[in-house]
N, C-alpha and C positions, 0 to 999 in steps of 0.2 A: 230074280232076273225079270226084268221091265219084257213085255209084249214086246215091245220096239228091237232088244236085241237080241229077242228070239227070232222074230220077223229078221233081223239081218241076216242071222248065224242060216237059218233056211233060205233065203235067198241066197248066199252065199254056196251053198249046195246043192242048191235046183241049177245055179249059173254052171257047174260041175256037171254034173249030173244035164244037163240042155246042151250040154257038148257033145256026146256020143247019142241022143236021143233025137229023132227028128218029130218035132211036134209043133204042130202048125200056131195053135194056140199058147207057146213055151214064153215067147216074149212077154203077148199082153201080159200072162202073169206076175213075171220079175217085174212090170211096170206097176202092176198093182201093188206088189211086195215092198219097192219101191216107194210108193205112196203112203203106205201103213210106217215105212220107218221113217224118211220126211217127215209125218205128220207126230208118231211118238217120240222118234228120237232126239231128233236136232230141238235145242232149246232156244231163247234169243241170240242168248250170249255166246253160245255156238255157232250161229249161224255162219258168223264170217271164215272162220275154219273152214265148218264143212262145206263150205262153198269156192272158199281156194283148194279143197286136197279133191273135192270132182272133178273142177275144170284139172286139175294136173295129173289126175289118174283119164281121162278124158283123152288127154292128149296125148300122155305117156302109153297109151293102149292103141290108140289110131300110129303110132308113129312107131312100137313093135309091131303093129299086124303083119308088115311083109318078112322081117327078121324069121317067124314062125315057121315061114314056109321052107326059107331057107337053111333052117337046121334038121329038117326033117322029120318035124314033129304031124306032118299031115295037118296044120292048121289047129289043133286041138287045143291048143294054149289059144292062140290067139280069137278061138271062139269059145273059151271060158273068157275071158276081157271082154267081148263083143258081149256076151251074157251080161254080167257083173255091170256092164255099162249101160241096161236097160233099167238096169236097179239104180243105179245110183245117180242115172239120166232123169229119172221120174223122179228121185228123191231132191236133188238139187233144183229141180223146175217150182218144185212145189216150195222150198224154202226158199227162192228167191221171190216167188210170187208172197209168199208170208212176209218176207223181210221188208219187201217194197209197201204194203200195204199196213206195215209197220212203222215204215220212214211217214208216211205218209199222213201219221195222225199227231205228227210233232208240228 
């Protein structure tokens, strides 16, 4: 198993685990978590994938968040999403800044 999806699979349950935890410093993290799989995981040919399924988990999370409340879940879902979206907000930033700087040497 690659660094890169061990870094997700942990980030993926700090983003769990940062739901019932309040810690001030919880985000920078997943954003550096974020950073580490950006930068191991996604490859060229990747890129464009994983750059359409952020923006649609992006939006598809912003557009549950009020759903959450009203099922009674106390928000806990929708602040594993808000979590999850630190990770994969940092991971997308970085692969588009790779991918442009990639267009950029054609």
């Amino acid at each position: 198993m690659k660094i890169g999806s061990i870094a997700f699979l942990v980030g993926l349950v700090l983003a769990v685990v940062g739901a019932f935890v309040d810690v001030q410093w919880f985000p920078a993290l997943l954003v550096v978590i974020g950073l580490v799989v950006g930068f191991l995981n996604v490859s060229g040919g990747e890129s464009r994938r994983f750059l359409i399924a952020a923006i649609a988990f992006m939006m598809a999370s912003t557009a549950l968040y009020p759903i959450d409340n009203l099922l009674g879940m106390g928000g806990v879902v929708g602040e594993i999403m808000h979590n999850i979206g630190y990770m994969v907000g940092a991971a997308a930033l970085l692969v588009a800044v790779l991918s442009l700087f990639d267009m950029s040497k054609d």
